[in-house]
C-alpha positions in Angstrom: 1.5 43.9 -29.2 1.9 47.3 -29.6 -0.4 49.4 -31.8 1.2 50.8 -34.9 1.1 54.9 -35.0 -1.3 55.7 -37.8 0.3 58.1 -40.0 0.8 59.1 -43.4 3.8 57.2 -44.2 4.7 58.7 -48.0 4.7 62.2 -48.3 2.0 62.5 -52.0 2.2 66.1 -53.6 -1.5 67.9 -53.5 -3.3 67.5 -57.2 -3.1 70.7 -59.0 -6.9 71.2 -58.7 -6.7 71.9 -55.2 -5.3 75.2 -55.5 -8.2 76.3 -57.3 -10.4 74.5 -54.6 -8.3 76.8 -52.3 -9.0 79.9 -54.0 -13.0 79.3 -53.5 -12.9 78.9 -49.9 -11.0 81.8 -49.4 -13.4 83.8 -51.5 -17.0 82.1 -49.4 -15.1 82.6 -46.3 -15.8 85.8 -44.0 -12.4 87.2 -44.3 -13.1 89.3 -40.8 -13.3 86.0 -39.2 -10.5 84.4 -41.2 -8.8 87.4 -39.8 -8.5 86.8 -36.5 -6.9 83.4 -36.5 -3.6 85.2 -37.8 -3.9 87.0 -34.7 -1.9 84.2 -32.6 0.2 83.3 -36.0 1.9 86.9 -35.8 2.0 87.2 -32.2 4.7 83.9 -32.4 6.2 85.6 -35.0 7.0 88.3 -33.8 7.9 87.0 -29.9 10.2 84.9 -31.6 12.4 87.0 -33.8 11.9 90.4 -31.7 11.6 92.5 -35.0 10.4 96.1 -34.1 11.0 97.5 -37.5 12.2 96.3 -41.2 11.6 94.7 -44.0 8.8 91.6 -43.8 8.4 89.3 -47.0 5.4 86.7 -46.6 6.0 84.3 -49.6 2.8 82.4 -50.9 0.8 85.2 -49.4 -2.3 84.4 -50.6 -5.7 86.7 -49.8 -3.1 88.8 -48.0 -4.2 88.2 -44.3 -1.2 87.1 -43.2 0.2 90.8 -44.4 -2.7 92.4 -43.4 -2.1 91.8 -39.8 1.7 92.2 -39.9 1.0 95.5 -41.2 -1.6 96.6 -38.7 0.8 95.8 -36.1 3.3 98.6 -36.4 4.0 101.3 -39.5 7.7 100.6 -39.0 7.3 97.5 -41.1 7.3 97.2 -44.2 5.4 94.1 -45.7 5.6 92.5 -49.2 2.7 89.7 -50.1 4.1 87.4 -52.9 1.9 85.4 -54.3 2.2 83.1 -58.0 -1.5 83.5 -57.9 -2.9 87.1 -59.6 -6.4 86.3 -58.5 -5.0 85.9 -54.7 -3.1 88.8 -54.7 -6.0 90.6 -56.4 -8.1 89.5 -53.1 -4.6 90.7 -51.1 -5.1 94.4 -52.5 -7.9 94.3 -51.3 -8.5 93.1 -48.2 -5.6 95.6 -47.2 -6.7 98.8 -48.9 -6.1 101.2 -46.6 -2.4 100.2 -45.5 0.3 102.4 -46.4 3.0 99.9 -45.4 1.9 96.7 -47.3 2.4 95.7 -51.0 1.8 92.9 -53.1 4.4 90.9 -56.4 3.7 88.6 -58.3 6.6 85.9 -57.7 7.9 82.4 -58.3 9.3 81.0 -55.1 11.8 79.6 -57.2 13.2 83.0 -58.6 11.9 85.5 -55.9 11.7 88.6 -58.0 14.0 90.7 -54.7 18.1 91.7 -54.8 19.8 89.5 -52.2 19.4 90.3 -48.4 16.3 92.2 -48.9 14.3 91.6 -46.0 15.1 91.4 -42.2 13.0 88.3 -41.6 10.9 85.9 -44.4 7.6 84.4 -43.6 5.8 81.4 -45.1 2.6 80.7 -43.3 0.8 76.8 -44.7 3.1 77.4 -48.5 6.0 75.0 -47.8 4.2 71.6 -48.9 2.7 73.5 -52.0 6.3 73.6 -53.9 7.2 71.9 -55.9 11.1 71.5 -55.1 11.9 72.3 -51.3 15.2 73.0 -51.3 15.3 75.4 -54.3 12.5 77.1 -52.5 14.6 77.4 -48.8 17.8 78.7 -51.0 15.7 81.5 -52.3 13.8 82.6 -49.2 17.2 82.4 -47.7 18.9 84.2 -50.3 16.6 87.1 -49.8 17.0 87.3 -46.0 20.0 89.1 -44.8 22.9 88.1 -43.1 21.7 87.8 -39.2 17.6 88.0 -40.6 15.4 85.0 -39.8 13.4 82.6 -41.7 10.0 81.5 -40.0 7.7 78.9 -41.2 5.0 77.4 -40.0 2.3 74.6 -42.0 1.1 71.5 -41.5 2.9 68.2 -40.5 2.7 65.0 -42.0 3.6 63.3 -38.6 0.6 64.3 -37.1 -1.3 63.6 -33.4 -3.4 60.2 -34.0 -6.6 61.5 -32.7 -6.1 64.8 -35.8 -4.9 62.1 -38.2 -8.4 59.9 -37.0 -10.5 62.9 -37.3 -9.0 63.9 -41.0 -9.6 60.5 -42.9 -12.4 60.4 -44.8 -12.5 64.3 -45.6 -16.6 65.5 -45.4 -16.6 68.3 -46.6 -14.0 70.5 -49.0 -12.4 72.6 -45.9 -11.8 69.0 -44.6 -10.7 67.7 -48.2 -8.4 70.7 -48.7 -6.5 70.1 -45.3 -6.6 66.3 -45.9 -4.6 66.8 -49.2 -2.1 69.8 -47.8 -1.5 67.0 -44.6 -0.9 64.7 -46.8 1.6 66.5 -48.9 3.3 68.0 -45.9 6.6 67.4 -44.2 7.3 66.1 -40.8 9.1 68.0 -38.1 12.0 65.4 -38.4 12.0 66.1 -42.2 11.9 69.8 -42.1 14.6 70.0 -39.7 16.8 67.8 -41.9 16.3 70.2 -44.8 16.8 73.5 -42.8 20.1 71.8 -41.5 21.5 71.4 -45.1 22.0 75.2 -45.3 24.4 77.9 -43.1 21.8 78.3 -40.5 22.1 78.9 -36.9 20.0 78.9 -33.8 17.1 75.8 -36.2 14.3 75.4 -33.6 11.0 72.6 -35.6 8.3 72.5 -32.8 4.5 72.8 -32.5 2.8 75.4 -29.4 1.4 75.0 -26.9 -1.4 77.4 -25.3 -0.3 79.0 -22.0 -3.5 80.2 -19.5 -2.5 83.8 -20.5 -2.7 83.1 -24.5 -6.0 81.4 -23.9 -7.4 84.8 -21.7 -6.1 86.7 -24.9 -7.2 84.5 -27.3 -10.8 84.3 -25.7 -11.1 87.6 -25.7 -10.5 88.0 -29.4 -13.6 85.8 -29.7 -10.9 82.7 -31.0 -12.2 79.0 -30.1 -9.6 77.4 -27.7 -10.0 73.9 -28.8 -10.1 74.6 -32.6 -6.7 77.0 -31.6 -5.2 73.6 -29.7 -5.8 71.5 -32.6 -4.5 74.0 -35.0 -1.4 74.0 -33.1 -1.1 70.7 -33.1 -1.5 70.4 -36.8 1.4 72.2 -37.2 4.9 72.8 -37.0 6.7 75.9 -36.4 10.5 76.0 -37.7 12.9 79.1 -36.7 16.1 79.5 -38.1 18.4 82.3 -38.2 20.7 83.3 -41.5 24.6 83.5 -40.8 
């Protein structure tokens, strides 16, 4: 008889506390190392849209270090953190004080304070499970993409490896309770697909990465820890899509 998959079969929203939970691990952690880890992030992100110049939004941008390192990357882009959370986006300010080409809003995903077709591509890095209605959500980052712009997300999945999903259950510690919840309240690829396929979107890629021998020479070099890097590709998914 076959083994049954363990997996979390019901997707359960995260309890409200946990954002606050959130919020103090970002402010214990060393945000220098924290830092680095968005290193691979927006190296995908920008391999797979191309973008050289333009307008970046990261929605749900939390201490900002995300936009930090889209902004370091090249002064012909012009990044906007948006954040519900003041005290986040007070940690965002600074952590990129210094940066000409960054800013920070405060904004609902579900009423994205931007005209329509403001940005060239829209980024939400680990935000997607945290609201509260999904497909409102996707018609507003699309809505503020323009026509031919791309929408790139990336968080956890629900569906995930059995030896991750092993290792997650019981949580030890509160990094390990606060990525037990969000896995937990995640999509799977299958679903995330499904919901990216409702709208006019073209060229919908949902996969997780892989680490090719020259990311891991890279990666090494930028003092990043291969196996933790493989796992936290694993962890996630990685959906493309390109606006009509």
């Amino acid at each position: 008889m076959t083994a049954k998959k363990p997996t979390f079969p019901k997707r359960v929203p995260e309890p409200k506390e946990m954002g606050r939970e959130e919020m103090k691990v970002f402010e214990k952690m060393s945000s220098d190392n924290y830092q680095r880890w968005m290193i691979p992030f927006v190296d995908d992100v920008l391999e797979r849209t191309n973008i050289k110049k333009g307008a970046i939004a990261d929605i749900g941008c939390g201490p900002g270090l995300l936009s930090k390192e889209l902004a370091s990357r090249s002064v012909e882009f012009r990044v906007t953190g948006v954040d519900i959370s003041s005290a986040a986006l007070d940690m965002a300010r600074k952590n990129c004080k210094g940066l000409s080409n960054v800013l920070f809003r405060y904004g609902n995903v579900n009423k994205l304070p931007f005209q329509d077709g403001t940005f060239d591509i829209v980024v939400c890095k680990d935000g997607f499970h945290h609201f509260p209605s999904p497909v409102r959500a996707l018609r507003e980052m699309l809505r503020v993409v323009k026509g031919g712009g791309i929408l790139y997300m990336q968080d956890m999945r629900r569906d995930l490896p059995s030896y991750l999903l092993k290792r997650s259950v019981p949580p030890q510690n509160t990094l390990q309770k606060l990525q037990y919840y969000s896995t937990r309240a995640s999509y799977t690829k299958d679903e995330i697909e499904c919901l990216l396929r409702a709208f006019s979107l073209q060229h919908i890629t949902v996969k997780t990465r892989i680490i090719s021998n020259v990311l891991k020479q890279k990666y090494v070099k930028k003092g990043i820890n291969l196996m933790r890097l493989k796992e936290s590709f694993q962890a996630r998914y990685i959906a493309v899509a390109q606006k009509r």
